[in-house]
PyMOL Python script that loads the backbone (N, CA, C, O; Angstrom):
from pymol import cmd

cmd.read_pdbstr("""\
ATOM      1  N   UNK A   1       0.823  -1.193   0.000  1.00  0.00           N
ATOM      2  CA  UNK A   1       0.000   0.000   0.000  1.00  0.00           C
ATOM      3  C   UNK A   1       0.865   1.255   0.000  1.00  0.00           C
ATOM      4  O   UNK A   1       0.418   2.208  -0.638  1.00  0.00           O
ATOM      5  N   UNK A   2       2.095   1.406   0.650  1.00  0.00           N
ATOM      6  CA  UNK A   2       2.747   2.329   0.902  1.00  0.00           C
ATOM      7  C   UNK A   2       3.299   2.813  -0.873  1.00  0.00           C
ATOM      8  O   UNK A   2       3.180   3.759  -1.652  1.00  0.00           O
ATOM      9  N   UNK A   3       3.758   1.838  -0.824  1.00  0.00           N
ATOM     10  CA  UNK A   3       4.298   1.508  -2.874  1.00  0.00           C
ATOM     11  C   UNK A   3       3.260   2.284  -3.680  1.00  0.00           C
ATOM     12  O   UNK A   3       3.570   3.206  -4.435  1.00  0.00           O
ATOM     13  N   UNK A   4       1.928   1.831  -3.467  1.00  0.00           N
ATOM     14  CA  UNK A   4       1.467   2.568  -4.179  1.00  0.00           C
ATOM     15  C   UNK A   4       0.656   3.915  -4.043  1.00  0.00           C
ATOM     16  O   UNK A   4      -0.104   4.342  -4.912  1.00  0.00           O
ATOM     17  N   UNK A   5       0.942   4.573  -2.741  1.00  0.00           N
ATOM     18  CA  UNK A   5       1.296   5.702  -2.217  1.00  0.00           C
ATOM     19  C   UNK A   5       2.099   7.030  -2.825  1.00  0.00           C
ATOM     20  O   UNK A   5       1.740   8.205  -2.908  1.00  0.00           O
ATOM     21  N   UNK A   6       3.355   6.353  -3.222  1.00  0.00           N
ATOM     22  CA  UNK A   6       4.179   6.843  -3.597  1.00  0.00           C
ATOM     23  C   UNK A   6       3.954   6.856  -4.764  1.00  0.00           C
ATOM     24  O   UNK A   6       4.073   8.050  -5.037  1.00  0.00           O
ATOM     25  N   UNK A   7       3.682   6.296  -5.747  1.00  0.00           N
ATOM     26  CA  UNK A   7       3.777   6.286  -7.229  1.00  0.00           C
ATOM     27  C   UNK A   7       2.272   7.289  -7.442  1.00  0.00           C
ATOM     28  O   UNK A   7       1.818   7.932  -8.388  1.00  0.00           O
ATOM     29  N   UNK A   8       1.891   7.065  -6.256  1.00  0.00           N
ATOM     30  CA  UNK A   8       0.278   8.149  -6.851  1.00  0.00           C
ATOM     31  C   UNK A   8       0.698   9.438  -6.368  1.00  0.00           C
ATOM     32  O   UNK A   8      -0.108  10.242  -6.834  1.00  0.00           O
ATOM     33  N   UNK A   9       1.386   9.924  -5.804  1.00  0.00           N
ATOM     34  CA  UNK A   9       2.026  11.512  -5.069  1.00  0.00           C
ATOM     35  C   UNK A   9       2.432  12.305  -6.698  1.00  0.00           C
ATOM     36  O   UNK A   9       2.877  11.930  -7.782  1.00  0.00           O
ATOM     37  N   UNK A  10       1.950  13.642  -6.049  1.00  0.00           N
ATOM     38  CA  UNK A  10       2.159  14.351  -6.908  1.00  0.00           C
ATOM     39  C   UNK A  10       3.040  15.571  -6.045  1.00  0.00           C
ATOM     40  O   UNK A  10       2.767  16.171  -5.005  1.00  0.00           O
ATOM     41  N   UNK A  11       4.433  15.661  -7.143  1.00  0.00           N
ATOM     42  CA  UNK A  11       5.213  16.556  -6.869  1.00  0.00           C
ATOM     43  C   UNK A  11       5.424  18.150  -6.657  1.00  0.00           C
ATOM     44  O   UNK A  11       5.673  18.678  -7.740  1.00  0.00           O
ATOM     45  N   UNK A  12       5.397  19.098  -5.553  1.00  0.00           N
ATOM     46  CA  UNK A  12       4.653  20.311  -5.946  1.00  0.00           C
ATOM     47  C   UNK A  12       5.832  21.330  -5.757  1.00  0.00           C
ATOM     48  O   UNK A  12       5.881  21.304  -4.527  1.00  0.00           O
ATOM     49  N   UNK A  13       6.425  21.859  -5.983  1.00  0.00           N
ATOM     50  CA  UNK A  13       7.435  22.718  -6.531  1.00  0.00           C
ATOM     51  C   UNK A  13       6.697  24.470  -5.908  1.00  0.00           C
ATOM     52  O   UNK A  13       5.586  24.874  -6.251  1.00  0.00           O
ATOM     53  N   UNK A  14       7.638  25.223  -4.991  1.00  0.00           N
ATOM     54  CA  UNK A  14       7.711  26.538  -5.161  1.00  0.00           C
ATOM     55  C   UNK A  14       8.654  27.428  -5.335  1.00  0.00           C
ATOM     56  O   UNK A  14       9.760  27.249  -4.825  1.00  0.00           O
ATOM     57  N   UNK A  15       8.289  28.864  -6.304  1.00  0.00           N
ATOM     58  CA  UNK A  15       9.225  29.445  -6.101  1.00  0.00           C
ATOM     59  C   UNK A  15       9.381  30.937  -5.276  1.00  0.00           C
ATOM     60  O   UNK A  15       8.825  32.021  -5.455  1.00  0.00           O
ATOM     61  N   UNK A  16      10.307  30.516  -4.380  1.00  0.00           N
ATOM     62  CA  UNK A  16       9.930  31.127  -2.967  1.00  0.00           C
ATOM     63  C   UNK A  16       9.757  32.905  -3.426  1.00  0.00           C
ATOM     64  O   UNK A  16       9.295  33.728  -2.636  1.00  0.00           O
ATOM     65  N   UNK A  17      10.130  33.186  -4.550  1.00  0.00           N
ATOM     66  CA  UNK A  17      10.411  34.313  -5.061  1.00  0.00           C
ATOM     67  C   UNK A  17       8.808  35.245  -5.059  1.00  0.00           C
ATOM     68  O   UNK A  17       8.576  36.381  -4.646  1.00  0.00           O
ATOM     69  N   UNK A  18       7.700  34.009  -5.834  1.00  0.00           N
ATOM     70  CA  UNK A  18       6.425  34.212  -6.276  1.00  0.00           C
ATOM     71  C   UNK A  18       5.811  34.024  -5.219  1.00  0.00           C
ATOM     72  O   UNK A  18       4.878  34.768  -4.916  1.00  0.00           O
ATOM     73  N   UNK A  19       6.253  32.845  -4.312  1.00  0.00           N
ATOM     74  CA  UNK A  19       4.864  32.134  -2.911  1.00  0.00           C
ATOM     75  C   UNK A  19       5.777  32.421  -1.784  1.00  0.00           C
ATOM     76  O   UNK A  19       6.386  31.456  -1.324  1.00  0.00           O
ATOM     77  N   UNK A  20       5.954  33.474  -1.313  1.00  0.00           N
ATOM     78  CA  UNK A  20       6.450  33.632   0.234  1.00  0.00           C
ATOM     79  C   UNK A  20       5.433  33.235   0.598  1.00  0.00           C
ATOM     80  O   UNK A  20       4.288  33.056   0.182  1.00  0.00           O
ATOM     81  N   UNK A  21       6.229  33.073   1.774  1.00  0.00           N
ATOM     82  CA  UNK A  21       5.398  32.304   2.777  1.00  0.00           C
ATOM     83  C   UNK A  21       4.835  33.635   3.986  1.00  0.00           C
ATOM     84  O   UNK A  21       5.738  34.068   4.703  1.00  0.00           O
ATOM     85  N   UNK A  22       3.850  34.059   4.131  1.00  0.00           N
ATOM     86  CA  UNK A  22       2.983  34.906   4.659  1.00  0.00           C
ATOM     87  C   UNK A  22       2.543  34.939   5.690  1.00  0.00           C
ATOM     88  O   UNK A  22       1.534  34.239   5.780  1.00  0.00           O
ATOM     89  N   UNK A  23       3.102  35.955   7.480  1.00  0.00           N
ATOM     90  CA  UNK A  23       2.592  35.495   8.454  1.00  0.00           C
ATOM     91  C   UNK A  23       1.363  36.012   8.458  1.00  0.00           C
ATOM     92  O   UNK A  23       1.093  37.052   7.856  1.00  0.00           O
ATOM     93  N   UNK A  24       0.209  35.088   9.376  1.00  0.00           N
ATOM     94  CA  UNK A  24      -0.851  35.167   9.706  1.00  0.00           C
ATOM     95  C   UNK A  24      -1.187  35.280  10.992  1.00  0.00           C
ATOM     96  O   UNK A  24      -0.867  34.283  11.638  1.00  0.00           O
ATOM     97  N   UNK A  25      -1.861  36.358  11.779  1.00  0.00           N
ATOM     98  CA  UNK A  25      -2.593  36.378  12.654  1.00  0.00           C
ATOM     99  C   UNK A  25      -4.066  36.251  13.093  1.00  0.00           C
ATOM    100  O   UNK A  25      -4.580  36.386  14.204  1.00  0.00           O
ATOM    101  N   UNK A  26      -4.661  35.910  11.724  1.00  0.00           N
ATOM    102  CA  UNK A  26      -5.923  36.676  11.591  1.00  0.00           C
ATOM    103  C   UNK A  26      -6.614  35.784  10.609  1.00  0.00           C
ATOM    104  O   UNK A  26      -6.017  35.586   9.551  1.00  0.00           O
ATOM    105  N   UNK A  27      -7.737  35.235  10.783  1.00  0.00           N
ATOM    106  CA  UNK A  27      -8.274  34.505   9.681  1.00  0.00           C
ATOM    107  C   UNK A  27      -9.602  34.750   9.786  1.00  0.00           C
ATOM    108  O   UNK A  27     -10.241  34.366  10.766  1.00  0.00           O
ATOM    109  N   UNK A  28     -10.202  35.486   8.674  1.00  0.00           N
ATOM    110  CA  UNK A  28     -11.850  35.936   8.325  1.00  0.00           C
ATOM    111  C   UNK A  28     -12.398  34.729   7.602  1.00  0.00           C
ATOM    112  O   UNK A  28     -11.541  34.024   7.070  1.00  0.00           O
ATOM    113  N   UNK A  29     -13.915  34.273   7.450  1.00  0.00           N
ATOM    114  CA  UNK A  29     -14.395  33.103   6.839  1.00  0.00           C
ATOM    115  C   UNK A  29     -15.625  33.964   6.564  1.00  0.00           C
ATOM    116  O   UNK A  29     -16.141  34.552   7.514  1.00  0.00           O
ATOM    117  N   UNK A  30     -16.204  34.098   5.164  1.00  0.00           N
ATOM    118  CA  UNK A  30     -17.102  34.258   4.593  1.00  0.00           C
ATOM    119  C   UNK A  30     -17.894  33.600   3.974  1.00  0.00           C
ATOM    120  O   UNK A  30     -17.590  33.555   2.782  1.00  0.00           O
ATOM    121  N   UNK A  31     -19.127  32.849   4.321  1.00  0.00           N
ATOM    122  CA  UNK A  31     -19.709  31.504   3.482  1.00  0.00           C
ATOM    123  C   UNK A  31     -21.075  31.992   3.145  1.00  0.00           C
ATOM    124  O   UNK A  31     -21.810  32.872   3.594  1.00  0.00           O
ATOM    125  N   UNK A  32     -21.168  30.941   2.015  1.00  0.00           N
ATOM    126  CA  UNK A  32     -22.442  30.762   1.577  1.00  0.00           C
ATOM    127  C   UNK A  32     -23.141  29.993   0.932  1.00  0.00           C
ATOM    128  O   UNK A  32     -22.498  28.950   0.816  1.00  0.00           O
ATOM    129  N   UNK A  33     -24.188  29.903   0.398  1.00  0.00           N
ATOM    130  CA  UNK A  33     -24.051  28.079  -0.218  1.00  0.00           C
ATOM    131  C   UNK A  33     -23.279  27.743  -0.709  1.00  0.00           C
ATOM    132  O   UNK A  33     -23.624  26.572  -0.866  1.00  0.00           O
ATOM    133  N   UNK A  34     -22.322  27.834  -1.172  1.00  0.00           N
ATOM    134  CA  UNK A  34     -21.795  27.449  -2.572  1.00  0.00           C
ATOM    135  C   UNK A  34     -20.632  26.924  -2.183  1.00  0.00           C
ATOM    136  O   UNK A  34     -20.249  25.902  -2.752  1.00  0.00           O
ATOM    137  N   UNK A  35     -19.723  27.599  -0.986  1.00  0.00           N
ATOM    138  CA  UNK A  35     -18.584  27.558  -0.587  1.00  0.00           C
ATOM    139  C   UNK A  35     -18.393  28.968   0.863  1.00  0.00           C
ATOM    140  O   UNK A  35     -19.201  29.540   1.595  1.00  0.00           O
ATOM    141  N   UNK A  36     -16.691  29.037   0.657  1.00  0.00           N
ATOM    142  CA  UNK A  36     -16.197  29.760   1.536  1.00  0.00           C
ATOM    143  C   UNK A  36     -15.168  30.197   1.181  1.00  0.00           C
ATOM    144  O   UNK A  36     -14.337  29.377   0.791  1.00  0.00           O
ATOM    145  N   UNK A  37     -14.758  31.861   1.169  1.00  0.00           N
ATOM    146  CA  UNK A  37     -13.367  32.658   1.288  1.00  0.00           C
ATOM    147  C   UNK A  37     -12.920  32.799   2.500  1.00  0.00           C
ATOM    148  O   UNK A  37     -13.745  33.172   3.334  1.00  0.00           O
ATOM    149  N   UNK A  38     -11.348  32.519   2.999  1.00  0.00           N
ATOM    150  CA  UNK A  38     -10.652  32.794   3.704  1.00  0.00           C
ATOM    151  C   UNK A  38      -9.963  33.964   3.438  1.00  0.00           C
ATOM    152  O   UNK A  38      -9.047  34.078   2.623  1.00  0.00           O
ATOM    153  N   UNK A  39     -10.543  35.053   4.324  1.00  0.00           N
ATOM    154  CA  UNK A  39      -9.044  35.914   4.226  1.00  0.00           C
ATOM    155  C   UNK A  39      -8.173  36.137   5.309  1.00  0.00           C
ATOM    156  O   UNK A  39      -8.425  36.688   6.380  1.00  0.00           O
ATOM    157  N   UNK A  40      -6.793  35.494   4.785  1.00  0.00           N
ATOM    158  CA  UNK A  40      -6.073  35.821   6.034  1.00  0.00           C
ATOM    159  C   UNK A  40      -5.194  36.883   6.138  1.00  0.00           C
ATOM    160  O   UNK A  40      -4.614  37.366   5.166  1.00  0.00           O
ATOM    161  N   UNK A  41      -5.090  37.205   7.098  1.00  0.00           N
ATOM    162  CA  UNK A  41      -4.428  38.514   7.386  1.00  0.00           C
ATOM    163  C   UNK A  41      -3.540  39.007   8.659  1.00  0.00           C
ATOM    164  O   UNK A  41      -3.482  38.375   9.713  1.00  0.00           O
ATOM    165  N   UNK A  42      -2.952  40.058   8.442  1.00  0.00           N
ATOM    166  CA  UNK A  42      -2.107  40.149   9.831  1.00  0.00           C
ATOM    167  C   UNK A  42      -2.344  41.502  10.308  1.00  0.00           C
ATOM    168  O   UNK A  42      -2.460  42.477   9.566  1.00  0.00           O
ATOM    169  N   UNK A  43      -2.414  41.521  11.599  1.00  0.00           N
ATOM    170  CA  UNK A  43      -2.857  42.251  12.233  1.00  0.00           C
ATOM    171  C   UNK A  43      -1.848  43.656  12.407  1.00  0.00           C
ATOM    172  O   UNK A  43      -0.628  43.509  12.483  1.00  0.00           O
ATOM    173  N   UNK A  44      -2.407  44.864  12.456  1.00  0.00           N
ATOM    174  CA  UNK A  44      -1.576  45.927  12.489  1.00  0.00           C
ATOM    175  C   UNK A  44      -1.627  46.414  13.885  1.00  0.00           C
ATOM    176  O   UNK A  44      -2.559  46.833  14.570  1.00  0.00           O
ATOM    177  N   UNK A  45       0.038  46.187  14.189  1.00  0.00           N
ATOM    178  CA  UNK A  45       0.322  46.573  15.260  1.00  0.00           C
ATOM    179  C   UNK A  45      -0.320  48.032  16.028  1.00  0.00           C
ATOM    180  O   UNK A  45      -0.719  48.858  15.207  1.00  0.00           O
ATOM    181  N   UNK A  46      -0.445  48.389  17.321  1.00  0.00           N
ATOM    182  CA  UNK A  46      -1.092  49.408  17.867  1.00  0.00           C
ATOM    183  C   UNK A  46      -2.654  50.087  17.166  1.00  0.00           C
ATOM    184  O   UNK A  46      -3.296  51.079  17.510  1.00  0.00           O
ATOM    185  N   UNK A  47      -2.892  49.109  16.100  1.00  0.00           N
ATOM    186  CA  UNK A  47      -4.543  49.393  15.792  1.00  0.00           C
ATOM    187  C   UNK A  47      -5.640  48.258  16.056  1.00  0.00           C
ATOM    188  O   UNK A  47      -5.472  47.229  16.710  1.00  0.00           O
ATOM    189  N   UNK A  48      -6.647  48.622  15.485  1.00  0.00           N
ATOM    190  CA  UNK A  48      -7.758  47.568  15.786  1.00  0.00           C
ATOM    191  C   UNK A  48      -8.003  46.874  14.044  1.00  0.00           C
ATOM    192  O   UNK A  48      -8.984  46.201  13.725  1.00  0.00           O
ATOM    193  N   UNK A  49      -7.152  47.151  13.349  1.00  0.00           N
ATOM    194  CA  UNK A  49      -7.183  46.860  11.883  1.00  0.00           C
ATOM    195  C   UNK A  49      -6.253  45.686  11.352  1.00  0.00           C
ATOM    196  O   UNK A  49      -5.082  45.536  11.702  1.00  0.00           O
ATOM    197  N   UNK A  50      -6.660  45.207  10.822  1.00  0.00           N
ATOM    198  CA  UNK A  50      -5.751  43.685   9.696  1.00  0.00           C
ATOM    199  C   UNK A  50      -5.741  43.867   8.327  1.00  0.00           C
ATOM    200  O   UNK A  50      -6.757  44.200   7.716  1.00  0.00           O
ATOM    201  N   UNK A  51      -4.485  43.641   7.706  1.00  0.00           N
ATOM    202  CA  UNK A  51      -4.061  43.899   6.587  1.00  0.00           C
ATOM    203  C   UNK A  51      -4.554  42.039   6.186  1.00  0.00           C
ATOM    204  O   UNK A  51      -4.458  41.291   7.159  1.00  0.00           O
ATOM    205  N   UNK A  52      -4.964  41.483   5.055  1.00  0.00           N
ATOM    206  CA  UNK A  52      -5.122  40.501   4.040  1.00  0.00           C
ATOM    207  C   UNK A  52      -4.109  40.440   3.634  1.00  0.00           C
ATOM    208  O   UNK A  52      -3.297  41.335   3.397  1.00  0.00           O
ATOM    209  N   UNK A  53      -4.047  39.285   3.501  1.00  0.00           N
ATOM    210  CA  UNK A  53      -2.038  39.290   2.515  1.00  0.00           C
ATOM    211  C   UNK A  53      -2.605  37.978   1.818  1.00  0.00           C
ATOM    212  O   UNK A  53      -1.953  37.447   0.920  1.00  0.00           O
ATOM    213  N   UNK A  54      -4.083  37.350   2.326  1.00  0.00           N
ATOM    214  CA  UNK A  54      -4.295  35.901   0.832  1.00  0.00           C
ATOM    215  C   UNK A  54      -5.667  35.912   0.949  1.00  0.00           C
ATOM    216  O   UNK A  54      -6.158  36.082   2.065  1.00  0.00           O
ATOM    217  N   UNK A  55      -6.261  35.781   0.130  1.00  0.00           N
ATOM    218  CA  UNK A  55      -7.748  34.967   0.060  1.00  0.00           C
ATOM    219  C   UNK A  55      -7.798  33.272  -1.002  1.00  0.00           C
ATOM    220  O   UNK A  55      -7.403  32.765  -2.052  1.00  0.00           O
ATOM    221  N   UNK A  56      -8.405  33.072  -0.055  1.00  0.00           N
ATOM    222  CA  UNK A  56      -8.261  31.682  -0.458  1.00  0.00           C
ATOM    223  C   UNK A  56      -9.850  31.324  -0.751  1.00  0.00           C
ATOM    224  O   UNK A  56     -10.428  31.959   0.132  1.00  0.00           O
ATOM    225  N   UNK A  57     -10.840  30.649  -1.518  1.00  0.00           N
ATOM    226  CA  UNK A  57     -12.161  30.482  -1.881  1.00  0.00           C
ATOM    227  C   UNK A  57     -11.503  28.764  -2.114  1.00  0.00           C
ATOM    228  O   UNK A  57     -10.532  28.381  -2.766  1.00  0.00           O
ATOM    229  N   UNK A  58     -12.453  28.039  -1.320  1.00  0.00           N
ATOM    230  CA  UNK A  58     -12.925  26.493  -1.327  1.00  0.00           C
ATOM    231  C   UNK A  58     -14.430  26.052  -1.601  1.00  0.00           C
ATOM    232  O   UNK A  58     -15.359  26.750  -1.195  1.00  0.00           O
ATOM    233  N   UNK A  59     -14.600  25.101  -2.167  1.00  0.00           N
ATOM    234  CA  UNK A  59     -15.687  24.741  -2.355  1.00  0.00           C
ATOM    235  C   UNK A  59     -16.027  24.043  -0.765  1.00  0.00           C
ATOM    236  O   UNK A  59     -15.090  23.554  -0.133  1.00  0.00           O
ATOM    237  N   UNK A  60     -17.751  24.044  -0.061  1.00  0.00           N
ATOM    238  CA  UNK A  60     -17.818  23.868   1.196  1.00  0.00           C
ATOM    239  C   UNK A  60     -17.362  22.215   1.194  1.00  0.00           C
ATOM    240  O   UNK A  60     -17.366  21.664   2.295  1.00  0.00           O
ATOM    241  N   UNK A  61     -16.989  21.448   0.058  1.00  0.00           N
ATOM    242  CA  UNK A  61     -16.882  19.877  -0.062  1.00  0.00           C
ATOM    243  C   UNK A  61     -15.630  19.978   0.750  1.00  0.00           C
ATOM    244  O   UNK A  61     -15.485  19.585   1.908  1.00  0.00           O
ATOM    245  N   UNK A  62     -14.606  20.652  -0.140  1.00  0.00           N
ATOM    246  CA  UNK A  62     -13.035  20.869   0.015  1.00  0.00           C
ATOM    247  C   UNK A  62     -12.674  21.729   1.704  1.00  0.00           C
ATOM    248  O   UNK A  62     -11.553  21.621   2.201  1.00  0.00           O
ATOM    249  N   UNK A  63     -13.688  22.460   2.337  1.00  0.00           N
ATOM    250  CA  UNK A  63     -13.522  23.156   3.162  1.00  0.00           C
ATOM    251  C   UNK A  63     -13.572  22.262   4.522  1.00  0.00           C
ATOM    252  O   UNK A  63     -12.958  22.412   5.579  1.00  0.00           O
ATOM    253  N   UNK A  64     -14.779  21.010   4.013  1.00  0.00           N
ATOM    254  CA  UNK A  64     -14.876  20.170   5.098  1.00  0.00           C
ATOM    255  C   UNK A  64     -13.412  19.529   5.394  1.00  0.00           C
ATOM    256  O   UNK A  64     -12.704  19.446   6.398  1.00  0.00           O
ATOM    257  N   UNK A  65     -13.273  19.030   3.753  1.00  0.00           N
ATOM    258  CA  UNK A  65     -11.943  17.720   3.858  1.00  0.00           C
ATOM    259  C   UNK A  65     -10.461  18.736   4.339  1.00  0.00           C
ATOM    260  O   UNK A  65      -9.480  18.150   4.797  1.00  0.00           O
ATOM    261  N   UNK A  66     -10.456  20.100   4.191  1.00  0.00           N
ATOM    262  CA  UNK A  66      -8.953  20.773   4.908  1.00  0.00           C
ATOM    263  C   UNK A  66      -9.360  20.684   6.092  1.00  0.00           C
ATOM    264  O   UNK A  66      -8.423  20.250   6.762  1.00  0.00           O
ATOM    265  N   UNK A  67     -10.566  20.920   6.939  1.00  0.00           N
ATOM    266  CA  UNK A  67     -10.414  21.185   7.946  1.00  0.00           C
ATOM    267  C   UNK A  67     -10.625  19.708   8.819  1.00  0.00           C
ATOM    268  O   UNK A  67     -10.751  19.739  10.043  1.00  0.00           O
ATOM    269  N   UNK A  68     -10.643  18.631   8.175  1.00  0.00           N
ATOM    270  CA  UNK A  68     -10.360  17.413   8.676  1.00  0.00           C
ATOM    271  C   UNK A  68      -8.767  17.263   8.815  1.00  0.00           C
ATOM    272  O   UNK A  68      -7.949  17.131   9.725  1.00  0.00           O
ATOM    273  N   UNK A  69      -8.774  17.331   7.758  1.00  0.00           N
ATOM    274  CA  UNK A  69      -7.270  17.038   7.955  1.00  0.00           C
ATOM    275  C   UNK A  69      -6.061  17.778   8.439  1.00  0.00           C
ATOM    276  O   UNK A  69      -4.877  17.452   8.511  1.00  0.00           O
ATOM    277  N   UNK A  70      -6.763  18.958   8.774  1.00  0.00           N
ATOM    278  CA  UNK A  70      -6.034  20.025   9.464  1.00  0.00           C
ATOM    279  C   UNK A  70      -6.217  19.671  11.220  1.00  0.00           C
ATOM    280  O   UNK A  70      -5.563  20.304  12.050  1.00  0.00           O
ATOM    281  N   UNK A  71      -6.980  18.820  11.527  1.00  0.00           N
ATOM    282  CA  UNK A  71      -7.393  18.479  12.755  1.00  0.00           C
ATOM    283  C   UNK A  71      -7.030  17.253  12.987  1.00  0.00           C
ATOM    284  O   UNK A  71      -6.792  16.953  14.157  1.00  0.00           O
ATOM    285  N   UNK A  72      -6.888  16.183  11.881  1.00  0.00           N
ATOM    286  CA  UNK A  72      -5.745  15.118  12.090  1.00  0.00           C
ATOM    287  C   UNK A  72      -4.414  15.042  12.406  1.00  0.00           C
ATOM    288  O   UNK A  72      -3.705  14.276  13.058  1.00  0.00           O
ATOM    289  N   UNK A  73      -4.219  16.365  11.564  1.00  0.00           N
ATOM    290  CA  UNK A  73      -2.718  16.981  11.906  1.00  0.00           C
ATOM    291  C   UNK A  73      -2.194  16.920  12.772  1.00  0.00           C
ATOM    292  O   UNK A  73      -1.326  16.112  13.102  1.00  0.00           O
ATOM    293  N   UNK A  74      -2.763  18.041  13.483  1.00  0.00           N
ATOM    294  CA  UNK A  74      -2.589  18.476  14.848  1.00  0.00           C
ATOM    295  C   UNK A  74      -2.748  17.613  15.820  1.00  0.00           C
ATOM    296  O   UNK A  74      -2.070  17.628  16.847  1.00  0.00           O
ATOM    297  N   UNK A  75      -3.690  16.762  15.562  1.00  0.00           N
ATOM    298  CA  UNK A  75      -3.903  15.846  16.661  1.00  0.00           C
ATOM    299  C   UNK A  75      -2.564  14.614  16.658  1.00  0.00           C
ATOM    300  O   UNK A  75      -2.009  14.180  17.667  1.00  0.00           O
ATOM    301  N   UNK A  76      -2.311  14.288  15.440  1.00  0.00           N
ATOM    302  CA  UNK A  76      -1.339  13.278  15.613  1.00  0.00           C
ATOM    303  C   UNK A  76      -0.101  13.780  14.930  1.00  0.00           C
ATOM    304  O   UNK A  76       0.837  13.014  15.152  1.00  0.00           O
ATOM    305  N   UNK A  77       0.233  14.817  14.166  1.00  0.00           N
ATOM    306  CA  UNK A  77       1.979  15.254  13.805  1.00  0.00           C
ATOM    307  C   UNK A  77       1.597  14.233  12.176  1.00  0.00           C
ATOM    308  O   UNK A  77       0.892  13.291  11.816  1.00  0.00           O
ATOM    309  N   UNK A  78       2.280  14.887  11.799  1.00  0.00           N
ATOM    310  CA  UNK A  78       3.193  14.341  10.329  1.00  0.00           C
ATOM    311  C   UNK A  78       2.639  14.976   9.011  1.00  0.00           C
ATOM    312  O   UNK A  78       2.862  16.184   8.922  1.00  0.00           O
ATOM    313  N   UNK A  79       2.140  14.556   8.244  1.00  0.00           N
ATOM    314  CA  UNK A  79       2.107  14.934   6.884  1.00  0.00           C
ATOM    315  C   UNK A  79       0.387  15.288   6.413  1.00  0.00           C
ATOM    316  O   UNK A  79      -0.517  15.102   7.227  1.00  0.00           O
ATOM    317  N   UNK A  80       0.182  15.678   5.367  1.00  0.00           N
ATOM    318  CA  UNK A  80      -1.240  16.190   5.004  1.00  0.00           C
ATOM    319  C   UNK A  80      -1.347  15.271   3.531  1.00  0.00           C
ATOM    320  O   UNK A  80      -0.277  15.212   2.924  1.00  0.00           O
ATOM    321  N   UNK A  81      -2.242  14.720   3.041  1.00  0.00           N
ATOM    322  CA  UNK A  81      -2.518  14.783   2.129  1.00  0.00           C
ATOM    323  C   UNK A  81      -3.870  14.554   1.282  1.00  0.00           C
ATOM    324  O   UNK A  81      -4.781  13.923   1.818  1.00  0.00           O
ATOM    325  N   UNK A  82      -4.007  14.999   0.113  1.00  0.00           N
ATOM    326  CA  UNK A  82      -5.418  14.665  -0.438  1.00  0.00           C
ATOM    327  C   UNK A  82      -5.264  14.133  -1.751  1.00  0.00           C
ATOM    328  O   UNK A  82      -4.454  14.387  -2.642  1.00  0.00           O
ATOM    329  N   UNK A  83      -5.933  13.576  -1.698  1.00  0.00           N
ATOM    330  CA  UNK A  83      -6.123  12.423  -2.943  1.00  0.00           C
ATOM    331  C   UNK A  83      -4.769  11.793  -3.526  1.00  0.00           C
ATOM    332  O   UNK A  83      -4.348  10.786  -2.955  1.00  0.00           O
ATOM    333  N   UNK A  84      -4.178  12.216  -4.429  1.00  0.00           N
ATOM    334  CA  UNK A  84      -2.991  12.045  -4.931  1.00  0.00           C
ATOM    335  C   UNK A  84      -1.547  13.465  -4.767  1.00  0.00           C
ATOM    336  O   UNK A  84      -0.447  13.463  -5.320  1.00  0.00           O
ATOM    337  N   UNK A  85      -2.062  14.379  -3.936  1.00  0.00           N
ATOM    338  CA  UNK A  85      -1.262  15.730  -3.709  1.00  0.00           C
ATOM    339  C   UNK A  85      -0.775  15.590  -2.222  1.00  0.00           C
ATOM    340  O   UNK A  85      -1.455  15.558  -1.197  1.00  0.00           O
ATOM    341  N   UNK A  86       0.694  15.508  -2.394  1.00  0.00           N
ATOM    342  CA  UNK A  86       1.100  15.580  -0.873  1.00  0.00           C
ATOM    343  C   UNK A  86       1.361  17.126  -0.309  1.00  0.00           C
ATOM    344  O   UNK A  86       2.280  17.795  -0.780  1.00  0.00           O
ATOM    345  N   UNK A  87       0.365  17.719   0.878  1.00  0.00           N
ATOM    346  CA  UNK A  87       0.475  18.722   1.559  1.00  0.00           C
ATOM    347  C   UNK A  87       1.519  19.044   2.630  1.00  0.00           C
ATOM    348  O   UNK A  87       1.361  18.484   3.714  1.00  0.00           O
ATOM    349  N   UNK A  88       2.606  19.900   2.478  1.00  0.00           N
ATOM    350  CA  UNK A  88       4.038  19.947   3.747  1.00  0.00           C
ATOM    351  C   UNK A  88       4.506  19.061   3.739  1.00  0.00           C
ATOM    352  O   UNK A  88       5.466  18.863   4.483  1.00  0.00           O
TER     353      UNK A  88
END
""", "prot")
cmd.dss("prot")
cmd.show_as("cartoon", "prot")
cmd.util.cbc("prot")
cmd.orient("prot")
């Protein structure tokens, strides 16, 4: 099973130039039937205001399955993945 694990992974490449990596303090969720936007954002020091630095839009299917597996995560350590795409 592991074997064929591996041969189904898909390789994902960044270039740190285009996808910095973006701190977050702050995460807004906007839904509605259809789905959900994340905007995350970081908070501005000595105000009551947050700057957005990503929005992210999931379908509510895809919103369920990150936030499963974002809670598997955490709960047990190691790796993310969905379907054939390995996440971190």
């Amino acid at each position: 099973m592991a074997e064929n694990n591996q041969q189904n992974q898909m390789k994902i490449g960044t270039d740190p130039a285009r996808t910095p990596i973006l701190y977050a303090d702050s995460i807004f969720i906007t839904t509605d039937d259809n789905g959900l936007i994340l905007d995350v954002a970081q908070r501005i020091t000595g105000t009551d205001q947050a700057f957005v630095v990503a929005r992210i839009g999931l379908s509510k299917e895809h919103a369920k399955k990150l936030a499963a597996l974002i809670a598997d995560n955490l709960a047990k350590g190691g790796e993310f993945f969905t379907r054939k795409v390995k996440l971190g």
